[in-house]
N, C-alpha and C positions, 0 to 999 in steps of 0.2 A: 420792912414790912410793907412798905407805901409800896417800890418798889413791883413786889408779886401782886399786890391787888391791881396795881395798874395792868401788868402781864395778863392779870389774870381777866381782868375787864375788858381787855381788846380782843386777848383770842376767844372771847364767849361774844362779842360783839364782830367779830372777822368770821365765827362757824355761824353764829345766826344769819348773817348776808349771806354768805355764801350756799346755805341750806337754802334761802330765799331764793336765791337766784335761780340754784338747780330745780328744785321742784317746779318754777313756774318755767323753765325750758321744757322739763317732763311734760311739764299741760301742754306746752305749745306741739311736742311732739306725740300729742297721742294721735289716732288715725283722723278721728270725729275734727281735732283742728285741725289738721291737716287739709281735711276736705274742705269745713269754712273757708279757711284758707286758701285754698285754689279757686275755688266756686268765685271768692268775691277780686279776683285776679283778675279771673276769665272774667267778668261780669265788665272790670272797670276797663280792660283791654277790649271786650265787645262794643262798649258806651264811646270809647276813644275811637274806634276803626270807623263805625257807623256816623258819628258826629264828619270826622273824617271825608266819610266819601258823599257823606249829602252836601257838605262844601264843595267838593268834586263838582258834583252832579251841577249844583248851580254855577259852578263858574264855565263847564263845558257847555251849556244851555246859553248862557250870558254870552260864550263867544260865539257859537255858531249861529247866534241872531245879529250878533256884530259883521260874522263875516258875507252870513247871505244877504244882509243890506248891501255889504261893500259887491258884493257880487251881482246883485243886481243891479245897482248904479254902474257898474261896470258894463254890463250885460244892454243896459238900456229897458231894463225889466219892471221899470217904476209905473205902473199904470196914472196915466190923470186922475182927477181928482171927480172930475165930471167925465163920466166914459155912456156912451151909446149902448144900448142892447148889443148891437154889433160887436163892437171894441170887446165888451165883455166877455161876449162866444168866445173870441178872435186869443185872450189872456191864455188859456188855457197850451193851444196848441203850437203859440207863440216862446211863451217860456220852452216846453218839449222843443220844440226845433231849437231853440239858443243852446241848451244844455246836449241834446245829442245833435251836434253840429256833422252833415254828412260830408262835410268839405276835408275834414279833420282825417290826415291819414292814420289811427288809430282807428276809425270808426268800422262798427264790424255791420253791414247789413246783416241784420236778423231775420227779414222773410227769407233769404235764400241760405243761409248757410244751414249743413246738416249737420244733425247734432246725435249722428249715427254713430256709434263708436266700431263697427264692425264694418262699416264699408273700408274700401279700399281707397287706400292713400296714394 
């Protein structure tokens, strides 16, 4: 007698979980969760990407202020500390000439070259 009431206790305790289980997968697969469920996916995959590229953004900022110091110390581009009316004109068309060096055989004079696409080659 012990026996079947044990039997009988486990499979009314093994159909209760198991009914538990299934119906709450049923909820997980109805449409409406399904959608929560993407929604808040997309949400934390959006939060991740953005978090992501503002790190980007600041460490590309952080270098290319790293590297145009180095460029400029290279360059000889440092102005003084104390500069003349003069000097300070003088910054402007100083850097231009360093950066488009005409010496450089790369360099393409732009007053003269035409930017015809129909004349003859």
């Amino acid at each position: 007698m012990f026996r079947r009431t044990f039997w009988f206790g486990t499979g009314v305790a093994a159909g209760v979980w198991a009914t538990t289980k299934v119906n709450r997968k049923l909820k997980q697969l109805t449409p409406d969760s399904l959608a929560a469920t993407a929604a808040n996916k997309t949400l934390d995959v959006g939060t991740r990407v953005k978090d992501r590229a503002v790190v980007f953004a600041l460490d590309v900022r952080d270098n290319m202020a790293r590297r145009e110091a180095e460029l400029d110390d290279a360059l000889g581009l440092k102005a003084p500390v104390e500069q003349s009316p003069a000097d300070q004109k003088l910054a402007g068309p100083l850097r231009r000439a360093a950066i488009e060096n005409s010496n450089n055989p790369t360099y393409v004079d732009r007053t003269t070259y035409s930017y015809n696409r129909n004349e003859d080659h």
